[in-house]
Residue frames relative to the residue before (quaternion, step in Angstrom):
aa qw qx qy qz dx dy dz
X 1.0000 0.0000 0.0000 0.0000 0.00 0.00 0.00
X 0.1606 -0.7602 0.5985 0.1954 3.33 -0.37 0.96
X 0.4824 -0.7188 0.4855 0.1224 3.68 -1.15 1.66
X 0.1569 -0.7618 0.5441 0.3147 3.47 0.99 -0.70
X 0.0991 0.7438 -0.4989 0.4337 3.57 0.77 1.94
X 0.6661 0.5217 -0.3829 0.3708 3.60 0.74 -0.61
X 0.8202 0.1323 -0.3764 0.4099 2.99 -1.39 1.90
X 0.0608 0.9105 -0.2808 0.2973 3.42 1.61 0.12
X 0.0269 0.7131 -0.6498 -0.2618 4.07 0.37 0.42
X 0.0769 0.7797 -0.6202 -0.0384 4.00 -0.90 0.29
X 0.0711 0.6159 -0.7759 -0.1165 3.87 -0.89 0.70
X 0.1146 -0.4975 0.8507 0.1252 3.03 -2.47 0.38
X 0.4102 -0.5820 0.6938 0.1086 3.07 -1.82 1.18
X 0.8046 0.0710 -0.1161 0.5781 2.97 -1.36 1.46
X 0.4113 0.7524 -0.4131 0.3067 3.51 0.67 0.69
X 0.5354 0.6296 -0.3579 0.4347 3.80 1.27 0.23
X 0.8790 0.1619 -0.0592 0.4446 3.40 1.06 -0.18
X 0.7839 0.3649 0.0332 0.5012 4.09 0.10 0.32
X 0.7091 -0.2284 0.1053 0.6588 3.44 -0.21 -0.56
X 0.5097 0.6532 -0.4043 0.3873 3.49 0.62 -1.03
X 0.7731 0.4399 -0.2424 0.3873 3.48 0.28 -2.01
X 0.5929 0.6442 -0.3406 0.3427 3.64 1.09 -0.92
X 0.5912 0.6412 -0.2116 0.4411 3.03 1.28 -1.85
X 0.5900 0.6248 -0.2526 0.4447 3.59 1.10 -1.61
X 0.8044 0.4471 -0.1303 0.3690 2.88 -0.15 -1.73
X 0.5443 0.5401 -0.3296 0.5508 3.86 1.11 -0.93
X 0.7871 0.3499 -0.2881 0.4184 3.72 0.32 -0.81
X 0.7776 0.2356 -0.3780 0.4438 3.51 0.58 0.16
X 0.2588 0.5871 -0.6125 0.4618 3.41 0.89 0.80
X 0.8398 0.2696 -0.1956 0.4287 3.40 0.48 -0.84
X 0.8427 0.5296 -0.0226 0.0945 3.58 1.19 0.05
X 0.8184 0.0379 0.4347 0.3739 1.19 -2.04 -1.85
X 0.5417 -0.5330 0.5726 0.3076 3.25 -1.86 0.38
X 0.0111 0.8239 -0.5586 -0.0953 3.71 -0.65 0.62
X 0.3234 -0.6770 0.6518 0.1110 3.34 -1.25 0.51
X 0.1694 0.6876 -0.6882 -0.1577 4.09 -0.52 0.04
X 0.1017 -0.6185 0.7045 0.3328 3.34 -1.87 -0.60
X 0.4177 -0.7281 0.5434 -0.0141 3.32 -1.59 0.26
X 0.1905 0.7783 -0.5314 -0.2748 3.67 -0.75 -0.70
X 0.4888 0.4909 -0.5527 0.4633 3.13 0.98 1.17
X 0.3665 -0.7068 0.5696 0.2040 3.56 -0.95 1.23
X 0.5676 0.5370 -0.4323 0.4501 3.82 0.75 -0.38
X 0.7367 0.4581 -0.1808 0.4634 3.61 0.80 -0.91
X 0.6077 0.3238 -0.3675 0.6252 3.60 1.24 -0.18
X 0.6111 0.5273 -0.4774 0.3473 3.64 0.46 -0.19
X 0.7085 0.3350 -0.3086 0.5390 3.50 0.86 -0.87
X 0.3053 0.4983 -0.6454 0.4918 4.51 0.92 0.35
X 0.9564 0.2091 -0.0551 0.1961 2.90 -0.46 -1.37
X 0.2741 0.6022 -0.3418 0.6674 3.39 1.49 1.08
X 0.7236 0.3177 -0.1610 0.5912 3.68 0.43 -1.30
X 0.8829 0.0738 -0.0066 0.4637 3.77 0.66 -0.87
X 0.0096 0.9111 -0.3961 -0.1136 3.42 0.52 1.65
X 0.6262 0.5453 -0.2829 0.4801 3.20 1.82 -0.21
X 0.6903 0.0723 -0.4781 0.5382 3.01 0.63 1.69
X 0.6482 -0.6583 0.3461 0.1634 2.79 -1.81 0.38
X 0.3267 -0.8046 0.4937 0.0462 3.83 -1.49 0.18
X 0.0683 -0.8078 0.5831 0.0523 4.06 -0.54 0.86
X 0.2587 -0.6200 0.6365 0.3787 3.66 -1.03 0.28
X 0.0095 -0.8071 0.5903 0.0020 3.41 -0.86 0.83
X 0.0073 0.6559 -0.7428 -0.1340 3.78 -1.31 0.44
X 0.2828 -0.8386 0.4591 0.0772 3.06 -0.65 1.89
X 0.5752 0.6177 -0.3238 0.4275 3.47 1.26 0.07
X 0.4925 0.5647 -0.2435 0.6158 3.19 1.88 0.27
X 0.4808 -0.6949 0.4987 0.1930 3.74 -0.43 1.54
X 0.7718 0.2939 -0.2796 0.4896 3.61 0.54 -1.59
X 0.6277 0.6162 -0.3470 0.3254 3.95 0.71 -0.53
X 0.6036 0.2483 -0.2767 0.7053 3.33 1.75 -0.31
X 0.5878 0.4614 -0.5711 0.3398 3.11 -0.10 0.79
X 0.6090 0.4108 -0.3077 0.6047 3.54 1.31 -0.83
X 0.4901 0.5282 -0.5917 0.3616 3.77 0.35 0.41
X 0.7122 0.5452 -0.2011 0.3937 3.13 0.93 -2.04
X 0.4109 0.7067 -0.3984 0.4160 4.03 1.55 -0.60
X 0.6633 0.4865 -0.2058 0.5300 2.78 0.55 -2.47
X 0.7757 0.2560 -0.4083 0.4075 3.88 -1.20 -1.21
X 0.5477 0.5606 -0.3998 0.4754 4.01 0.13 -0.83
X 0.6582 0.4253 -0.2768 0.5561 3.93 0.45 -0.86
X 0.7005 0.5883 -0.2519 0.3158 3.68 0.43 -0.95
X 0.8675 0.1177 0.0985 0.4732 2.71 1.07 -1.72
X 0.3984 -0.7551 0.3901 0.3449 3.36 1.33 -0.36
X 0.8018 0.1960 0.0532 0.5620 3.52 1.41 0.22
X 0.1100 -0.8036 0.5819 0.0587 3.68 -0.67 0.01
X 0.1729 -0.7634 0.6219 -0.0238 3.93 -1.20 1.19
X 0.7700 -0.3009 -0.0372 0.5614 3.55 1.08 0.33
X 0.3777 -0.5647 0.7006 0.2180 2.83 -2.26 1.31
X 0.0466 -0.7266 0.6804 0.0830 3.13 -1.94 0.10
X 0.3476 -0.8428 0.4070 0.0566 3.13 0.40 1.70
X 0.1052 0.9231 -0.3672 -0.0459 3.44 0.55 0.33
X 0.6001 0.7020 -0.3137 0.2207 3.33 1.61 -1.49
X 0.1539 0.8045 -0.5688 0.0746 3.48 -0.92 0.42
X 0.5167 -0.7078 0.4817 -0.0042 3.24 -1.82 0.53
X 0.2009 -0.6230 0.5858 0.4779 4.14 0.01 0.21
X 0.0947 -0.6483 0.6892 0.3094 3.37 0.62 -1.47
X 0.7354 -0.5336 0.1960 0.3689 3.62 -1.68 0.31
X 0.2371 -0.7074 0.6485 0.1507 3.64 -0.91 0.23
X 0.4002 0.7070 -0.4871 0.3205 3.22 -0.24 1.82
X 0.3618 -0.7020 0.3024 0.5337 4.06 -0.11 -0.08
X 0.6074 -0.6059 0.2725 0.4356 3.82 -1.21 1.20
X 0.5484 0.5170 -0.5411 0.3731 3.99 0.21 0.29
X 0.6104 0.4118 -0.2041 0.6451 3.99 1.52 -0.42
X 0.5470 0.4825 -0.5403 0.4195 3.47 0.43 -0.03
X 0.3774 -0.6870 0.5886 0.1978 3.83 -1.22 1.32
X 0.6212 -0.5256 0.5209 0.2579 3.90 -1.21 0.41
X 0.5713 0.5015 -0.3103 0.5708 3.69 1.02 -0.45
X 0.7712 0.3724 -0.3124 0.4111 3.67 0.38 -1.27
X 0.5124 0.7105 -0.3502 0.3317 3.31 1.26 -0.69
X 0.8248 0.2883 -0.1242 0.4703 2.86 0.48 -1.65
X 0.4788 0.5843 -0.4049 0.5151 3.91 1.09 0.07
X 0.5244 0.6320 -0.3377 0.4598 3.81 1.10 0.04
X 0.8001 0.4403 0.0037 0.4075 2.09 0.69 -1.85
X 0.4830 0.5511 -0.2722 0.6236 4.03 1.26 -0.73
X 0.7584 0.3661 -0.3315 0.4253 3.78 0.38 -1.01
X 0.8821 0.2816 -0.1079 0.3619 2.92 0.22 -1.66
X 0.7490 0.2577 -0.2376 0.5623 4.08 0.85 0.20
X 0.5997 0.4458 -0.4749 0.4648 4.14 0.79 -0.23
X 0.6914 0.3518 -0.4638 0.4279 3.69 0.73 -0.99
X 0.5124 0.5760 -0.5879 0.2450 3.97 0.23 -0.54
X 0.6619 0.6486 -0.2178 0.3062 3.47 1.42 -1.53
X 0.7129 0.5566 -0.0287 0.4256 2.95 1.22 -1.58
X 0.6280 0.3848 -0.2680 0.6210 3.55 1.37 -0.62
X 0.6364 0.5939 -0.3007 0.3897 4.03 1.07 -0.24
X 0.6141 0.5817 -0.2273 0.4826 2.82 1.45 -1.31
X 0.7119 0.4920 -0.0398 0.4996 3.85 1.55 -0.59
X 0.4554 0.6957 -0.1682 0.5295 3.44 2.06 -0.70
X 0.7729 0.5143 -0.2200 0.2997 2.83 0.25 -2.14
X 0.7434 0.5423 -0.2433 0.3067 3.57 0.48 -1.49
X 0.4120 0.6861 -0.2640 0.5385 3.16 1.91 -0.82
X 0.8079 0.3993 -0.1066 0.4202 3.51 -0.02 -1.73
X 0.6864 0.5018 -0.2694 0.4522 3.21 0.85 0.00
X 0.4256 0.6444 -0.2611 0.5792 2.85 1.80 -0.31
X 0.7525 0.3206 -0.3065 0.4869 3.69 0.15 -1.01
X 0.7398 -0.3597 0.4189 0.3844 3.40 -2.05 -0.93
X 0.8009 0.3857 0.1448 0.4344 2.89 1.14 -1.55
X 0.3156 0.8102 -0.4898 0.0642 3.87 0.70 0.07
X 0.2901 -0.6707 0.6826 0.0010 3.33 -1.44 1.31
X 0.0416 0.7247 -0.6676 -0.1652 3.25 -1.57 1.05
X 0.1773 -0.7539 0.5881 0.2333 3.49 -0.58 0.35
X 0.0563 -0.7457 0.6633 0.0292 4.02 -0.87 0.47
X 0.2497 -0.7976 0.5486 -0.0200 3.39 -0.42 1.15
X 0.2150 -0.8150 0.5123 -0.1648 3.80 0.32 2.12
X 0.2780 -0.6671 0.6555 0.2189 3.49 -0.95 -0.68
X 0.5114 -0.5587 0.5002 0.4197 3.51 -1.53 0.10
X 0.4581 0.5726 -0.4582 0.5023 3.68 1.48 0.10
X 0.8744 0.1851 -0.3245 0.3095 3.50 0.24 0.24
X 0.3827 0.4254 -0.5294 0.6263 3.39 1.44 1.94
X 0.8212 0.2678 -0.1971 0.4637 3.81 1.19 0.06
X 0.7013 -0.4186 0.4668 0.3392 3.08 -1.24 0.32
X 0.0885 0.7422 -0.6538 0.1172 4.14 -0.68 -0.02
X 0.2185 0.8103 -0.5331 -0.1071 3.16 -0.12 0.86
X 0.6221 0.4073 -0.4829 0.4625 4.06 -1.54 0.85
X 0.6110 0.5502 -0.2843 0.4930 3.33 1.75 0.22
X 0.1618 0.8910 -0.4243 -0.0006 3.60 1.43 -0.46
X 0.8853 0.2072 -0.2118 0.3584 3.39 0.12 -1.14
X 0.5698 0.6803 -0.3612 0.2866 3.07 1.61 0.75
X 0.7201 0.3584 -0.2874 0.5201 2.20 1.70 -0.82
X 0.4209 0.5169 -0.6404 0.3815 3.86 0.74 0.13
X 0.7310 0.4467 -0.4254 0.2920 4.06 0.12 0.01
X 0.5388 0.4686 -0.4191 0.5607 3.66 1.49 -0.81
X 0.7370 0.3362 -0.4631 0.3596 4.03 0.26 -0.35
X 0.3953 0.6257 -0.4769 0.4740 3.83 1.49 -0.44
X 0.7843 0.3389 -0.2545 0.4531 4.09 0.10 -1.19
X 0.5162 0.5144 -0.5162 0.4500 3.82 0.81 0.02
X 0.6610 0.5214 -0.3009 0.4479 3.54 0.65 -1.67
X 0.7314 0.3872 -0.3539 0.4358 4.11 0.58 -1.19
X 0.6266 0.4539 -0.5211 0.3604 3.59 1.03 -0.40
X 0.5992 0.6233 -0.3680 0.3423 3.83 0.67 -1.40
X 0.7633 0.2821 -0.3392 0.4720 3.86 0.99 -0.91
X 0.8312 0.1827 -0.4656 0.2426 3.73 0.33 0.31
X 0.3400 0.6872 -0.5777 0.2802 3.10 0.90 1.10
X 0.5452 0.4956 -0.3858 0.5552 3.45 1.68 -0.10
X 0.5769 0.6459 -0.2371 0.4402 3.59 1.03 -0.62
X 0.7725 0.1540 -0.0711 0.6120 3.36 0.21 -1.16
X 0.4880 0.6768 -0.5258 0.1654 3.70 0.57 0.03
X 0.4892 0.6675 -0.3427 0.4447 3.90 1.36 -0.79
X 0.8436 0.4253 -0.1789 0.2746 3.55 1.36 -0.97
X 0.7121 -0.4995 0.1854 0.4571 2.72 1.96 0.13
X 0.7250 0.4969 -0.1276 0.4595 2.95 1.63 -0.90
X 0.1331 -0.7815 0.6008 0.1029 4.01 -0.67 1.25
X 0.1733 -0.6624 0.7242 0.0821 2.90 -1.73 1.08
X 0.1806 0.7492 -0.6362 -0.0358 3.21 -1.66 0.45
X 0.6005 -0.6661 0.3927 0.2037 3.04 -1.57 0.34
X 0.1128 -0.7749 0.5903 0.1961 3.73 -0.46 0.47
X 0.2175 -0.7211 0.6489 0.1074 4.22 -1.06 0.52
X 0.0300 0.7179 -0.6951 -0.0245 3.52 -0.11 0.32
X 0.4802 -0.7349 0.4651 0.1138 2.91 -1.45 0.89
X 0.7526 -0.1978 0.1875 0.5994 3.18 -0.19 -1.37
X 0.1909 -0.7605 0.6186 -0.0502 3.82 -0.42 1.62
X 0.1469 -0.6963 0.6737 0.1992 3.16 -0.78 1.13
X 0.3854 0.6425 -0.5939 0.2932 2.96 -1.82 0.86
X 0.7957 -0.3754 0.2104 0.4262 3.53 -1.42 0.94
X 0.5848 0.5871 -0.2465 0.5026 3.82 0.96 -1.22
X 0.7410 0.3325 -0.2680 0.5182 3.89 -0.17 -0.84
X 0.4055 0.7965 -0.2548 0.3690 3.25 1.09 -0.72
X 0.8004 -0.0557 0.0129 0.5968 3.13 0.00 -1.60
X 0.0491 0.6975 -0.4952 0.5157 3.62 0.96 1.58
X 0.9039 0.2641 -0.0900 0.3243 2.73 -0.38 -1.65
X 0.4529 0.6952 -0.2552 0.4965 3.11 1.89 -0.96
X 0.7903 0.4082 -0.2075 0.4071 3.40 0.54 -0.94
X 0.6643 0.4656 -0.2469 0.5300 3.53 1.21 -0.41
X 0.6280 0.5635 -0.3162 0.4336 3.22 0.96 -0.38
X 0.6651 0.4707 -0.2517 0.5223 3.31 1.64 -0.68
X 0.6938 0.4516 -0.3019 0.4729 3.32 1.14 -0.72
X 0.4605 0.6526 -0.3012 0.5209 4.03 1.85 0.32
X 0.1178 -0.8335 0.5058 0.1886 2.84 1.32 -1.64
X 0.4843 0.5401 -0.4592 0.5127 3.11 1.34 1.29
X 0.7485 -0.3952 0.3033 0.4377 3.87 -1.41 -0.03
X 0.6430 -0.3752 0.5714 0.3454 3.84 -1.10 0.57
X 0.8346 0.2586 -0.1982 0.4442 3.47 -0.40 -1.87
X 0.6003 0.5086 -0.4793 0.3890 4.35 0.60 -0.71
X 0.7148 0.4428 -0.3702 0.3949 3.88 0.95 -1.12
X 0.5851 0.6285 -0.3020 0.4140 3.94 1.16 -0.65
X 0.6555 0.3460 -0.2962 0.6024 3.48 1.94 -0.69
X 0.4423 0.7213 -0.3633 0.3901 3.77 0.93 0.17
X 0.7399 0.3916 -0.1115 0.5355 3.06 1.09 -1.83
X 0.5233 0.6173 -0.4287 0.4016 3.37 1.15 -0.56
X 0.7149 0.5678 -0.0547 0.4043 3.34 0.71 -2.24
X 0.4603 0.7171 -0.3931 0.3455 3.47 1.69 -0.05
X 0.6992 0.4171 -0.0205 0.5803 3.20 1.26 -1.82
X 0.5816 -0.6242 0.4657 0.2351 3.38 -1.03 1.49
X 0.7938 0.2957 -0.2563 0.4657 3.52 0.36 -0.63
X 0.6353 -0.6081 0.4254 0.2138 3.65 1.13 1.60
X 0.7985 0.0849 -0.3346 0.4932 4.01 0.64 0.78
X 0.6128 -0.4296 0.5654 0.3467 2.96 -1.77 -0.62
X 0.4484 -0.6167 0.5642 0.3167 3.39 -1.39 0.82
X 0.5166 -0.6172 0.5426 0.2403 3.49 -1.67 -0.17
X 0.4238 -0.7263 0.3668 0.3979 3.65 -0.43 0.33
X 0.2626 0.5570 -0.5133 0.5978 3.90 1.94 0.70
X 0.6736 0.4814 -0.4089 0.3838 3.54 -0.15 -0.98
X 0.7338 0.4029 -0.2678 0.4770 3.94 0.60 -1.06
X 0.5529 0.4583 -0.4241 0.5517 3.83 1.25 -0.76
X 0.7234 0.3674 -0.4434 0.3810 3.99 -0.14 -0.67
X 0.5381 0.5164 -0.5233 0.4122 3.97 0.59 -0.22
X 0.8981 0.2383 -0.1906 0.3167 2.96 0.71 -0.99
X 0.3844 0.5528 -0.4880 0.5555 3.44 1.11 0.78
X 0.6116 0.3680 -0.4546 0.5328 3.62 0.87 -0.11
X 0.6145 0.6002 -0.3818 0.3412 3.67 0.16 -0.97
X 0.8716 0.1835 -0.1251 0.4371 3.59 0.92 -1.15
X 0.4781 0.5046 -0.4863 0.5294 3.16 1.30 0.88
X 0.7835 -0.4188 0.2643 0.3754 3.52 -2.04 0.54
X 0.7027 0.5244 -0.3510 0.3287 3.59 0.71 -0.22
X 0.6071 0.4579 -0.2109 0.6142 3.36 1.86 -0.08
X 0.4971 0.6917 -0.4935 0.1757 3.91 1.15 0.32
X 0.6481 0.4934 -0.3710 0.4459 3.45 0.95 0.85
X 0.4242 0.6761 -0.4096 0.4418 3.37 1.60 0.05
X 0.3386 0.7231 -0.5934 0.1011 3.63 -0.79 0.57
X 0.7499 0.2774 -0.2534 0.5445 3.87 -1.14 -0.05
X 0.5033 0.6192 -0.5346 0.2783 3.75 0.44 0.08
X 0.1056 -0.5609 0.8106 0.1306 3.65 -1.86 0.33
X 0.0612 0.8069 -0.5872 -0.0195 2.94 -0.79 1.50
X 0.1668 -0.7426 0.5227 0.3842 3.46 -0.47 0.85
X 0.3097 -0.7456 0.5716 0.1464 2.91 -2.46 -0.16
X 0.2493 0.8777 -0.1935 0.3608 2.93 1.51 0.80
X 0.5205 -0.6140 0.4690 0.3635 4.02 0.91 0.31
X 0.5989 -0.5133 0.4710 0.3949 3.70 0.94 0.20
X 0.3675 0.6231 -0.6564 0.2143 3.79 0.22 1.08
X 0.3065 -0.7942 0.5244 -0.0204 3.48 -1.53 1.47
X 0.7209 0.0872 -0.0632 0.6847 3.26 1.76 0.02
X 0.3476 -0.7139 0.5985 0.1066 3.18 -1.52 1.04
């Protein structure tokens, strides 16, 4: 399917490795020009090794001035920008909220809902600039559900549903759609040591909580982190130019956490 993506300016936060890299990697198959950042230098080393014809920042997005010297950098590159894709994110701790420490809290919270702010607050002026502007915010099925021992995660995946629904009314006059993507269960290193952790904090087997999470999602697996890059290659290509304010999950149909 040919997205009509090619030449696209696109960054994804936290985009060198995991979902991010998928998310990457999906857009210039089709493209677009992509920018990611990172703060893992091992993980931008192999982006930008695997993809020298584009480009790469070490970034801690939970840092005001560190996204700002991204937004310097792509703005220098490209004169402009055609889609964000908020992606960065945290498990944060997995414990009940009377054991949850103030530090982890607010490190959730700094990662996984100031940088969405902070890279928007720097986006927008950009997008408004083009024909076409795409946000992408990258949610969870934790923030259309309850999760509990998961609190301050999920008080942030429902925090990025709520910021996406109000400026898709906001930014909608300018052309520009935002939505939300939930992935569900994502197999990979990340859910991983999830599940690892909850299982200890259950005090049950590793392999019974890995069939749990599975057994969550009507269709009896786990999605792929392709599965979350094609939504969203559809979302910001021409076949999605009426999609906006949406949380869509991706997730095999899971109805309880």
């Amino acid at each position: 399917m040919d997205f009509g993506l090619i030449g696209r300016r696109v960054l994804v936060t936290a985009g060198a490795a995991g979902i991010g890299r998928a998310i990457a990697d999906g857009f210039i198959a089709a493209g677009a020009r992509v920018h990611v950042c990172d703060i893992s230098e091992e993980a931008l080393a192999d982006f930008r090794a695997t993809h020298p014809d584009h480009s790469a920042t070490r970034t801690d997005v939970a840092d005001r001035a560190s996204i700002d010297a991204l937004f310097d950098e792509v703005y220098g590159l490209w004169g402009g920008l055609d889609v964000l894709v908020n992606n960065a994110g945290i498990a944060g701790p997995t414990a009940p909220v009377e054991e949850i420490a103030d530090t982890d809290w607010h490190r959730t919270i700094a990662v996984n809902l100031d940088s969405h702010f902070y890279g928007l607050t720097r986006a927008v002026p950009m997008l408004k600039a083009t024909s076409d502007g795409c946000i992408i915010a990258l949610s969870s099925i934790a923030g259309r559900l309850g999760y509990a021992y998961r609190l301050p995660y999920a008080a942030t995946k429902w925090a990025v549903v709520g910021m996406v629904k109000s400026l898709a009314i906001e930014l909608g006059s300018a052309g520009i759609r935002v939505n939300a993507v939930l992935p569900g269960v994502v197999q990979g290193p990340r859910i991983q040591a999830v599940i690892a952790a909850r299982a200890a904090t259950l005090g049950v087997t590793v392999d019974a909580m890995e069939a749990e999470y599975r057994g969550k999602a009507s269709l009896d697996r786990m999605v792929t982190a392709e599965d979350i890059a094609n939504t969203i290659l559809f979302l910001c290509s021409s076949a999605g130019r009426n999609i906006s304010g949406q949380a869509i999950s991706v997730d095999g149909n899971v109805v309880a956490l």
